[in-house]
C-alpha positions as CSV (number, residue, x, y, z in Angstrom):
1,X,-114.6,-1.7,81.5
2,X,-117.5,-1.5,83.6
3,X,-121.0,-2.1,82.4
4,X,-122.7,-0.8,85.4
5,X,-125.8,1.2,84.8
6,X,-125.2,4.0,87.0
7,X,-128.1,6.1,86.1
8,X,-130.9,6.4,83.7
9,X,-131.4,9.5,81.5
10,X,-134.3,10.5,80.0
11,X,-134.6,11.2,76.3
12,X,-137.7,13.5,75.2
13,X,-138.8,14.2,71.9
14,X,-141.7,15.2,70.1
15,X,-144.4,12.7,68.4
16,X,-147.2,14.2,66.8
17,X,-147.1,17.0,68.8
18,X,-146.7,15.6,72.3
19,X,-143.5,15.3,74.6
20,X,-142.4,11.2,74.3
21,X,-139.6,9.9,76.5
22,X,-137.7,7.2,76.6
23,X,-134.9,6.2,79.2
24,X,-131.0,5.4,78.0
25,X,-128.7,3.3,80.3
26,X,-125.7,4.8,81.3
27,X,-121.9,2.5,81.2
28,X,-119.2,3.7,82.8
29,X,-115.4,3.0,81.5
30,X,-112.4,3.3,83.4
31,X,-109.0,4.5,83.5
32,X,-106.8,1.5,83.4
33,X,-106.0,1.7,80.1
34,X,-103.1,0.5,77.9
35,X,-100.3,1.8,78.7
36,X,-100.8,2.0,82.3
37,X,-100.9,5.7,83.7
38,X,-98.1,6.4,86.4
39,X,-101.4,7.7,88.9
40,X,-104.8,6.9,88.8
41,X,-107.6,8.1,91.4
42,X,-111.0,6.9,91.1
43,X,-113.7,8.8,93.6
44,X,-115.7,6.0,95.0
45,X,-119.1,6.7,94.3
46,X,-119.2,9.5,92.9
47,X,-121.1,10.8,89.9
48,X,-119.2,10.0,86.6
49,X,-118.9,12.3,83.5
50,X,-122.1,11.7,80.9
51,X,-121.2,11.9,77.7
52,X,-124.2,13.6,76.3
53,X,-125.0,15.1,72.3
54,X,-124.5,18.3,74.1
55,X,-121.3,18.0,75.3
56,X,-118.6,20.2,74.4
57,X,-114.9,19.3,73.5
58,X,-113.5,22.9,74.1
59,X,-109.7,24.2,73.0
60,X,-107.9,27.6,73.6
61,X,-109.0,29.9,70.5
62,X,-106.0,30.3,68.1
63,X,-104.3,27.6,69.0
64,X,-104.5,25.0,66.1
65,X,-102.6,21.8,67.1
66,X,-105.4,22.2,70.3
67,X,-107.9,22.1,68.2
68,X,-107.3,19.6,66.0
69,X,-106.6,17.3,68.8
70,X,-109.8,17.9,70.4
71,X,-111.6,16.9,66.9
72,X,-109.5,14.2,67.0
73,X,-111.0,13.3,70.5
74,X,-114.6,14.2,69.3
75,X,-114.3,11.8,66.4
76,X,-112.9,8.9,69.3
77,X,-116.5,9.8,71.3
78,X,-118.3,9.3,68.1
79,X,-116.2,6.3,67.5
80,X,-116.8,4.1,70.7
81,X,-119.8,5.7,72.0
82,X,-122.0,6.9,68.8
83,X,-122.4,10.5,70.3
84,X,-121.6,13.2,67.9
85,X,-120.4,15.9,70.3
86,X,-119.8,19.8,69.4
87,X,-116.1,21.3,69.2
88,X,-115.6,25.2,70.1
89,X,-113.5,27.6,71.7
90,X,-116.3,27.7,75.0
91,X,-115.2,29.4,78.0
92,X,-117.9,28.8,80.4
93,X,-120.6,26.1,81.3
94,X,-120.6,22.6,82.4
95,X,-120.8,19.7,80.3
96,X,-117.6,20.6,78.8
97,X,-114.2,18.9,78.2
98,X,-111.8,21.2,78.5
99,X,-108.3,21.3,76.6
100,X,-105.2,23.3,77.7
101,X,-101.6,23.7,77.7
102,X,-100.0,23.9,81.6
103,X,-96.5,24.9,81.4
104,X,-96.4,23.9,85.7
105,X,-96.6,20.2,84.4
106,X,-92.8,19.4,85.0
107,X,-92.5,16.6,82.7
108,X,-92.5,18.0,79.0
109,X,-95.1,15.0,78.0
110,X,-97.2,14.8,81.2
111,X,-100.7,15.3,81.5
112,X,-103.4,15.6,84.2
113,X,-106.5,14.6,83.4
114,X,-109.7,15.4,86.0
115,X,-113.0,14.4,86.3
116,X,-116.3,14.6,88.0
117,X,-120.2,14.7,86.9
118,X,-120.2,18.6,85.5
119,X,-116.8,17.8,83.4
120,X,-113.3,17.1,82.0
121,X,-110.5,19.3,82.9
122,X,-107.2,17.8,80.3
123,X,-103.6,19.5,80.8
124,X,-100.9,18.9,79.6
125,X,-97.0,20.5,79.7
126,X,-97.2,20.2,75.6
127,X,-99.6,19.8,73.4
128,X,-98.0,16.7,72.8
129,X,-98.8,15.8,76.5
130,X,-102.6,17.2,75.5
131,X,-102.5,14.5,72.4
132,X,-101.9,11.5,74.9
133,X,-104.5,12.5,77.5
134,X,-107.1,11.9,74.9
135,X,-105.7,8.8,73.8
136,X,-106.5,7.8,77.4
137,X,-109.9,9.5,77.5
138,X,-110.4,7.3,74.6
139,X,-109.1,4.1,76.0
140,X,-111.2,5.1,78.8
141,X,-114.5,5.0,77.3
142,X,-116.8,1.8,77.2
143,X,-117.8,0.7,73.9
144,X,-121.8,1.2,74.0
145,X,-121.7,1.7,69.8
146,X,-124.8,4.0,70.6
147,X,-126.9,1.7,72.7
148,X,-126.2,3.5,75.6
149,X,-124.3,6.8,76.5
150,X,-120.5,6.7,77.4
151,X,-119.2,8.3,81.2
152,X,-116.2,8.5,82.5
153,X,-115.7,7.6,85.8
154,X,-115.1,10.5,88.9
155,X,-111.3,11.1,89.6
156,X,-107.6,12.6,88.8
157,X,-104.9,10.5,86.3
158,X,-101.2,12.2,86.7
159,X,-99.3,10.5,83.8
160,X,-96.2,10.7,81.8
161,X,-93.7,8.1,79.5
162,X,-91.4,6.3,81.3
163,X,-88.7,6.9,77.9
164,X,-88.6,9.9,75.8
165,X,-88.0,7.7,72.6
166,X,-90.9,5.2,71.8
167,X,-90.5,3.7,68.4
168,X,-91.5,1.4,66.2
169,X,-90.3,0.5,62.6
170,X,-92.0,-0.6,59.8
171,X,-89.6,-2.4,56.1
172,X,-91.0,-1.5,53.4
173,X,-88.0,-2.2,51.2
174,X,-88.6,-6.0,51.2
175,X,-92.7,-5.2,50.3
176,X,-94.0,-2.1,49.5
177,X,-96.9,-1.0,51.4
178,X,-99.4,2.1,50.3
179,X,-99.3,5.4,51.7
180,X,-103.4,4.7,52.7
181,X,-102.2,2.0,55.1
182,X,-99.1,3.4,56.3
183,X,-101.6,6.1,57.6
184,X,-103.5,3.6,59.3
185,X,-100.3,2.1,60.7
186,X,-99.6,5.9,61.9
187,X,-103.1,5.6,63.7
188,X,-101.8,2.2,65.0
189,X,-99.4,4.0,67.0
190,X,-100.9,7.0,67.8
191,X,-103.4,4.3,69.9
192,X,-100.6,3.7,71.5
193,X,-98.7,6.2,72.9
194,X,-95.4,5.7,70.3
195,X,-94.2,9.2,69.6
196,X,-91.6,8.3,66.5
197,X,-92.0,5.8,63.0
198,X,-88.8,4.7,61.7
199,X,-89.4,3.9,58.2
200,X,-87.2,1.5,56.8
201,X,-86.8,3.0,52.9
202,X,-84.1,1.2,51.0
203,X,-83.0,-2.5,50.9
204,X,-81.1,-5.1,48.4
205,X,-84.7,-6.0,47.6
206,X,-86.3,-2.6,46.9
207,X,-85.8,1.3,46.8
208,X,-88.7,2.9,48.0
209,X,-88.2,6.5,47.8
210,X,-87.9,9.0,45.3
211,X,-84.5,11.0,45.1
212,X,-84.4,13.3,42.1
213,X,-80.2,13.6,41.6
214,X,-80.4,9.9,40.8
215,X,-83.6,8.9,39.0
216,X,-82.7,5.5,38.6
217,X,-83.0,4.5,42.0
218,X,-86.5,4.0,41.8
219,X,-86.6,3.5,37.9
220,X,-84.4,0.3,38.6
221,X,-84.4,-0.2,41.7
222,X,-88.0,0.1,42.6
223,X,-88.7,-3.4,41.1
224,X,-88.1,-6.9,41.4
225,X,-88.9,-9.6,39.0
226,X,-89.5,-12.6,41.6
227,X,-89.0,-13.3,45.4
228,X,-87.8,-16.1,47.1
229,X,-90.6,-18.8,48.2
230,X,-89.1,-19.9,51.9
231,X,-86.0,-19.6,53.9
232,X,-83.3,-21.8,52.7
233,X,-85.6,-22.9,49.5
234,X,-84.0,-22.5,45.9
235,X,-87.6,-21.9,44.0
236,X,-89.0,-18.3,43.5
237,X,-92.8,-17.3,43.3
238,X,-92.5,-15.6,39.9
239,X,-94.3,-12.3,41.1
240,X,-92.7,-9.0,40.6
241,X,-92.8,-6.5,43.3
242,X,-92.8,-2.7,42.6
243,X,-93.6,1.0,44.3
244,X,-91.8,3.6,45.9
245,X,-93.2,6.8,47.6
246,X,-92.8,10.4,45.5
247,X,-91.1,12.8,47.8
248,X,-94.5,14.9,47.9
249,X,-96.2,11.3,49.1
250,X,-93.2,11.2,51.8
251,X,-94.1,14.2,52.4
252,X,-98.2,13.9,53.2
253,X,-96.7,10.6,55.3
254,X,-94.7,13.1,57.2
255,X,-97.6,15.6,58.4
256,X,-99.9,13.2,58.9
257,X,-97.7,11.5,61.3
258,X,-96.6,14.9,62.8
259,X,-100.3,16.0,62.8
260,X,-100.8,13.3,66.0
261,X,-97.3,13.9,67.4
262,X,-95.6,11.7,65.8
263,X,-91.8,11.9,64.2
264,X,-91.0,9.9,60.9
265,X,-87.7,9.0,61.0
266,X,-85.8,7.9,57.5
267,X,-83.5,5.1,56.9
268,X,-81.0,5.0,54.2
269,X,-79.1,1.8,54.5
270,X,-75.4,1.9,53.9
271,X,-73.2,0.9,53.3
272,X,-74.6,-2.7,53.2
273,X,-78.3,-3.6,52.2
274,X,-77.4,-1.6,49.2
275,X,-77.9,-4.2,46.6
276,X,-81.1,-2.2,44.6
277,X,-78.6,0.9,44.1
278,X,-75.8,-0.7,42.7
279,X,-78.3,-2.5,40.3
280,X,-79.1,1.1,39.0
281,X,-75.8,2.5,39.3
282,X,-73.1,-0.4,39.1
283,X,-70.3,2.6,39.3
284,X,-70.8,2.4,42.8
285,X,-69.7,-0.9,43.4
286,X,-66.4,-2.7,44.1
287,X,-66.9,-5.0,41.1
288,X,-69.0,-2.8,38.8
289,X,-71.7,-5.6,38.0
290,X,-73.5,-6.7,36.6
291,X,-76.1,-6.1,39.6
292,X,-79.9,-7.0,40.1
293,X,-82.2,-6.3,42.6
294,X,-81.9,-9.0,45.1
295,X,-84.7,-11.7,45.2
296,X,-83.7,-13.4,48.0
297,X,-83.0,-12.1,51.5
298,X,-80.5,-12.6,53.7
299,X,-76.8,-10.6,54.1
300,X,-75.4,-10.2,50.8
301,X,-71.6,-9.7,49.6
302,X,-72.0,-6.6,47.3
303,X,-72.1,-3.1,48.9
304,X,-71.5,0.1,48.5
305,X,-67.5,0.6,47.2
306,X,-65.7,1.9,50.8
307,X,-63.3,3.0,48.7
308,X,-64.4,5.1,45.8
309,X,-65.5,8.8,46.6
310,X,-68.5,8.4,44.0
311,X,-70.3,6.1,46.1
312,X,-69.5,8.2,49.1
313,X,-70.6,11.6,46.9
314,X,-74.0,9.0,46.3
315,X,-74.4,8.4,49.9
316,X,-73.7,12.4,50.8
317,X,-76.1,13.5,48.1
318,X,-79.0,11.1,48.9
319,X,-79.1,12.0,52.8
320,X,-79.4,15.9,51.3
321,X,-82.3,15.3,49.8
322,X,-83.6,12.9,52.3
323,X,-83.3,15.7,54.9
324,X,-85.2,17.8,52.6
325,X,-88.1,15.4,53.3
326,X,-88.0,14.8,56.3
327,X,-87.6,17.7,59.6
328,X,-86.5,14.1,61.8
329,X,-83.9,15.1,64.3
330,X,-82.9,11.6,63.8
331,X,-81.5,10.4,60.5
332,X,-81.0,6.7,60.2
333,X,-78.4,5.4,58.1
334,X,-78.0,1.8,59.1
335,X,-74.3,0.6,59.4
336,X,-75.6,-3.4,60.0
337,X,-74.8,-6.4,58.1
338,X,-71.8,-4.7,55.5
339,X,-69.7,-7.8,54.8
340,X,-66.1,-6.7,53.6
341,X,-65.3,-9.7,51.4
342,X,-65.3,-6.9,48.6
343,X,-63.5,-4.3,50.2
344,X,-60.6,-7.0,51.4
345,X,-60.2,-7.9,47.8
346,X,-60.8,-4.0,46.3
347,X,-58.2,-1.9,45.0
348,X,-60.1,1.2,45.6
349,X,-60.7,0.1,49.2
350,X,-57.5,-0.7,49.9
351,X,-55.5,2.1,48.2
352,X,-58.1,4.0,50.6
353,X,-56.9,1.9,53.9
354,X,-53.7,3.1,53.0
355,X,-54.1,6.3,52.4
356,X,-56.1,7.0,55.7
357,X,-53.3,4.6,57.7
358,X,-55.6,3.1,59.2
359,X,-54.4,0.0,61.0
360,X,-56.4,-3.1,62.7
361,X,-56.5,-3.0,66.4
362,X,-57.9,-5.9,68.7
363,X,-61.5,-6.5,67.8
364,X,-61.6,-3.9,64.6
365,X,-60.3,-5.0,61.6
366,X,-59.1,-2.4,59.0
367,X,-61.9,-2.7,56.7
368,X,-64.1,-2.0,60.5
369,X,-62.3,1.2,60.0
370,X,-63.0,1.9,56.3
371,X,-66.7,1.8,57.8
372,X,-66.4,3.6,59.8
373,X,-64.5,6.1,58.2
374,X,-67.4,6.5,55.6
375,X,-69.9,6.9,58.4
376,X,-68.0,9.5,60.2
377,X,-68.0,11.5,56.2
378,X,-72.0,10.6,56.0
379,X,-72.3,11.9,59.7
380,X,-70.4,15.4,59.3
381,X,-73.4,16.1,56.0
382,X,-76.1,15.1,58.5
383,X,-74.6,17.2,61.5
384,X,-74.0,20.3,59.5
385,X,-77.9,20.8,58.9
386,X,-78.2,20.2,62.9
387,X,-79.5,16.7,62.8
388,X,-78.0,13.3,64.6
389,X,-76.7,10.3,63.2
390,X,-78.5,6.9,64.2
391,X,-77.1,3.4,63.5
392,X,-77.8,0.0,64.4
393,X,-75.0,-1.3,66.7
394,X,-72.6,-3.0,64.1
395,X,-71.2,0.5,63.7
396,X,-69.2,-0.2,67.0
397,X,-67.2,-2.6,65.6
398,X,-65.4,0.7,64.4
399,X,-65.2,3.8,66.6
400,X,-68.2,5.9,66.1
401,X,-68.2,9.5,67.1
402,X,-69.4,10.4,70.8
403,X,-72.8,11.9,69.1
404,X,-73.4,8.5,67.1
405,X,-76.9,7.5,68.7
406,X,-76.8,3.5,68.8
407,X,-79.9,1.7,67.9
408,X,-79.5,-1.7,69.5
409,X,-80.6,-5.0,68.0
410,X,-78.6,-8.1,68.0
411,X,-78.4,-8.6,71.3
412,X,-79.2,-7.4,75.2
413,X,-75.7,-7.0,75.4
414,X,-75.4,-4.5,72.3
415,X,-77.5,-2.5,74.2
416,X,-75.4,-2.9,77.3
417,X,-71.8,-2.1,75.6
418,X,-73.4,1.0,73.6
419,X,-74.6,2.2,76.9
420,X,-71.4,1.9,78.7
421,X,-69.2,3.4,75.9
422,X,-71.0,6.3,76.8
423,X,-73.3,6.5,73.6
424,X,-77.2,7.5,73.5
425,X,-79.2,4.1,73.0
426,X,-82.3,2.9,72.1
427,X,-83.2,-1.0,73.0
428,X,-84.6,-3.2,69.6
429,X,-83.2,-7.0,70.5
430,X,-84.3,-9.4,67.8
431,X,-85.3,-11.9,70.9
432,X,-87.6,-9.6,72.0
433,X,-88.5,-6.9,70.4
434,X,-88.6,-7.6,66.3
435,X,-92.5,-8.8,66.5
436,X,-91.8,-10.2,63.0
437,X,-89.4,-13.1,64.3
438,X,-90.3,-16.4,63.0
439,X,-89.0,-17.8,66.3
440,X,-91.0,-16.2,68.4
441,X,-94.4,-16.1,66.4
442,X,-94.1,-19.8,67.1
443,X,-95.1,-18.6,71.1
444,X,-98.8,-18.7,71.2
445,X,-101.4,-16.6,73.3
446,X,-100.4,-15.0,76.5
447,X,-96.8,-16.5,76.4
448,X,-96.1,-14.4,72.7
449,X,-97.4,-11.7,74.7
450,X,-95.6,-11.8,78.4
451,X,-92.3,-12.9,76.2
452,X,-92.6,-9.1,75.3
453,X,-94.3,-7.7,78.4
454,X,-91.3,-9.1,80.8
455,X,-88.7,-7.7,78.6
456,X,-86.9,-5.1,80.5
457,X,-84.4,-2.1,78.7
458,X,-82.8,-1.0,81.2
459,X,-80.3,-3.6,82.2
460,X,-79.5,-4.3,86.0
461,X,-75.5,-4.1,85.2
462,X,-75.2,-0.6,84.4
463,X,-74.7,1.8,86.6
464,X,-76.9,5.2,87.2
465,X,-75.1,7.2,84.6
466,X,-74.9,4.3,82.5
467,X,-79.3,4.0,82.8
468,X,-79.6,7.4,81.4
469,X,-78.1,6.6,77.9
470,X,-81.2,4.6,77.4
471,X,-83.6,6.7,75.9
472,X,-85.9,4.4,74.9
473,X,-87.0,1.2,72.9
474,X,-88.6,0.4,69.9
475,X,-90.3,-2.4,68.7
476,X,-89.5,-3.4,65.0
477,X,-91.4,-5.6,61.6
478,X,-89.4,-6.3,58.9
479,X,-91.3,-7.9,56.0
480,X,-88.8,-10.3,54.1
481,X,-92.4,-12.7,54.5
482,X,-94.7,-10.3,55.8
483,X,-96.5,-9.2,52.0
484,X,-100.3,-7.8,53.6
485,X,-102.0,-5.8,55.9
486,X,-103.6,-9.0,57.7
487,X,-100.3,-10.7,58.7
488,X,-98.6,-7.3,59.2
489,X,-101.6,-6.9,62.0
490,X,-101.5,-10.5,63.3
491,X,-97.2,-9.9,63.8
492,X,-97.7,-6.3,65.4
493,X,-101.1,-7.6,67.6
494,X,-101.5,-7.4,70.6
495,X,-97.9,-8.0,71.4
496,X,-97.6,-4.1,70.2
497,X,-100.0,-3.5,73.5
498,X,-97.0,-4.8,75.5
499,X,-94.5,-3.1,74.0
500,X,-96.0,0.8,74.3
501,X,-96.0,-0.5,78.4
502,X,-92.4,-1.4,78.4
503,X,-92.0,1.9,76.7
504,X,-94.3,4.3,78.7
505,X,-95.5,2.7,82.6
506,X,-92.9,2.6,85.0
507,X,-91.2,-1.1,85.4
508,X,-92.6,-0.7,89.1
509,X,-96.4,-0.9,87.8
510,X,-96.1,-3.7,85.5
511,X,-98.0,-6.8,86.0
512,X,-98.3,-9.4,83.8
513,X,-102.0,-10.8,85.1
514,X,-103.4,-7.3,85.2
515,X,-102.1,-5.9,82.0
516,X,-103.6,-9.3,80.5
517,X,-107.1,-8.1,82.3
518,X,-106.6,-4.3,80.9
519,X,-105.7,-6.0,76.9
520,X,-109.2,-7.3,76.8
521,X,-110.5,-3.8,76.4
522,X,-107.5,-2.9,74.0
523,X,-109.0,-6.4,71.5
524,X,-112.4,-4.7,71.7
525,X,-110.8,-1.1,70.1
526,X,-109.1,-3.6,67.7
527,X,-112.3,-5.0,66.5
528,X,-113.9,-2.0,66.9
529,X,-111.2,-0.4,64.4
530,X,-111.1,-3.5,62.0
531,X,-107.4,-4.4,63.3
532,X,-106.5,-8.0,62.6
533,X,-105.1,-9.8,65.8
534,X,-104.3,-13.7,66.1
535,X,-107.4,-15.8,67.5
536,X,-104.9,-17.5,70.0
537,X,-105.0,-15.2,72.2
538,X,-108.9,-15.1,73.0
539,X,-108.6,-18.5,73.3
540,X,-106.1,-17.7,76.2
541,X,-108.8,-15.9,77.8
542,X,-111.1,-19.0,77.7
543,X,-108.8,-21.6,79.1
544,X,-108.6,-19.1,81.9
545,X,-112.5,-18.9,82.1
């Protein structure tokens, strides 16, 4: 940010009946924000954009997402500059930032933003597109918390997202986390240009979410007694953990997210990581239980029954309901981790294998197949109310259908083979991408952060048509040891600054030493919003001092 006082204004008011003024000092921001816009044109030396009590934040009358987006952007001046500016439908005047849908834009998120000493002109092709262009508005702004009015600076930004699908996921089946601070994890990624929450529901340690067919779900398996102290250690803490999310509280999660453009995507687990429902209905099992909610973590033997059409009838009936919830396109079902050391020894599953024929064939044993079988069933109930299946990549050890998205996350090379079987991909690798690895929250300062900056989705060996079944990436915490909102923070900051780049600036623009120049602006907004980020990376900047 520049602090250059461009100008002084003077401030009158009245003091016992005479004029007083005093003069207020002027900072200017500027528009290399995080992410990176795709253009940026700075006039040189000309007149920036005061942001003055009498400004005007103005959006097209009757058109309500418009204006709630410009109160949104009113409350962002407020929030880094101190000025409380006015929000109308106004039509003429200067002194005006100015809100508007432009279908010409070609790219359905693109904005243009321009700027010069009389006012703001934002368009965007959506107002999606509209929604971003303040985030960078914001960005833009100096921090002057009311000791001297905000400008921005004289010139044009032309931007869009790199990727369609920017995601980030958030377990809340190994801790449960409110719905007050999975708003402000919404906010979070609304800062940051991530257009869709995946929201990890159900796990062996925890159900999360209310479904009303099978009220034990969350009367059961809401609630653990105890929780594992360490990896690999044999002694547990004692403390239960409990909660799950009403469907009207999934709900509220759901427009608040959509309210700032923002898609909620639902994950059922299945049929692995299914531990908490067979502990409230053992029928669904292979062995019939006993069953508790698990207290450790890692992959676990006992999953759904592959074999008996009342766990598939659970599975069917839980996904209707979930889709009641939630208007996702996207319905996330899982498909990872399902050892079949129960359904190899099953008489259910195998009297299924047998009726279906289905044979092993190199690389896809027949209990692969039984998967997949039960996927395919799942997917036809999620298709037929004209949504899409998505799956982490174990679910190509089988043969998924063509319309199986793939969410990628062992490996680069998951992500490589999805792409070249022809299936829509998004890029999650654990190396890179899960900000919760232990591994790599070893990496300190600027190398945690450049470990996720120089990550690149779109791998070199496929070919053109190949590139364009990556629709995105997503970055991803899972919460086996993350229990608070202070190391949840410290996992997803700044490193979550990197990511929304990888996700939205062209690879051609990145640059490690300037992005790390553009994050110091990005630590101030997190201090200025009470975000918790680890110390190690100031001291980064220090060293380099």
């Amino acid at each position: 940010m520049k602090s250059i006082y461009l100008q002084k204004l003077a401030v009158c008011f009245l003091v016992w009946g005479a004029v007083a003024c005093t003069e207020k000092r002027v900072e200017t921001g500027d528009f290399h924000v995080v992410p990176l816009p795709q253009e940026i044109e700075e006039v040189a030396d000309a007149a920036p954009f005061v942001i003055k009590s009498s400004t005007q934040v103005c959006y097209p009358e009757g058109n309500e997402k418009l204006e709630r987006t410009a109160r949104f952007l009113a409350s962002y001046i407020q929030e880094a500059s101190g000025t409380e500016v006015k929000v109308s439908t106004c039509t003429k005047g200067k002194n005006r930032i100015v809100l508007a849908v432009d279908e010409s834009i070609a790219h359905p998120e693109g904005y243009e933003l321009s700027v010069d000493a009389d006012g703001v002109t934002l368009k965007g092709a959506t107002e999606a597109a509209v929604f971003y262009g303040i985030q960078t508005i914001y960005k833009a702004l100096p921090l002057t918390g009311g000791e001297a009015l905000a400008s921005l600076p004289a010139g044009t930004v032309k931007d869009y997202p790199r990727f369609g699908y920017r995601g980030f996921l958030v377990d809340v089946g190994r801790h449960f986390f409110s719905v007050d601070y999975l708003k402000e994890i919404i906010d979070m990624l609304a800062l940051h240009n991530i257009n869709y929450f995946h929201w990890h529901l159900t796990e062996d340690q925890g159900w999360r979410i209310e479904i009303k067919k099978y009220p034990e779900l969350t009367k059961v398996g809401s609630y653990r007694k105890e929780t594992i102290t360490a990896p690999g250690s044999k002694e547990y803490d004692g403390v239960p953990v409990s909660g799950f999310y009403t469907q009207e509280e999934a709900k509220e999660i759901v427009r608040y997210a959509a309210e700032r453009f923002i898609t909620v995507i639902p994950e059922i687990d299945m049929p692995g990581h299914m531990l908490a429902a067979l502990a409230s209905y053992p029928e669904l099992g292979c062995t019939g239980g006993p069953y508790e909610v698990a207290t450790r973590f890692g992959v676990l033997e006992d999953v759904l029954c592959g074999g008996n059409p009342k766990a598939l009838q659970f599975a069917k009936d839980v996904l209707e309901e979930i889709m009641d919830i939630f208007p996702s396109e996207y319905i996330h079902i899982g498909g990872d981790e399902c050892p079949k050391v129960r359904w190899k020894a099953c008489p259910k599953c195998q009297a299924k294998i047998r009726e279906l024929r289905l044979k092993a064939t190199p690389g896809h044993t027949k209990e692969n197949q039984l998967q997949t079988y039960f996927m395919g069933e799942v997917e036809k109930v999620i298709n037929a109310r004209g949504r899409k299946m998505l799956g982490w990549d174990e679910i190509l050890e089988g043969h998924p259908t063509a319309t199986s998205t793939i969410m990628a996350w062992t490996s680069v090379n998951a992500g490589i083979k999805s792409a070249q079987l022809n299936h829509k991909t998004i890029i999650t690798p654990i190396m890179y991408l899960y900000l919760s690895n232990p591994r790599n929250n070893q990496l300190k300062g600027i190398n945690s952060v450049a470990r996720v900056y120089n990550f690149e989705p779109v791998a070199d060996t496929l070919t053109e048509q190949e590139r364009q079944n990556i629709i995105g990436a997503q970055g991803c915490i899972w919460t086996e040891w993350t229990k608070d909102s202070i190391k949840m923070e410290w996992q997803m900051m700044p490193r979550i600054a990197a990511l929304c780049e990888i996700q939205w600036t062209e690879p051609e623009k990145k640059d490690l030493d300037a992005f790390m120049k553009r994050l110091r602006h990005q630590l101030d907004i997190y201090k200025l919003r009470g975000y918790n980020y680890k110390q190690d990376i100031e001291e980064a900047y220090q060293k380099a001092e």
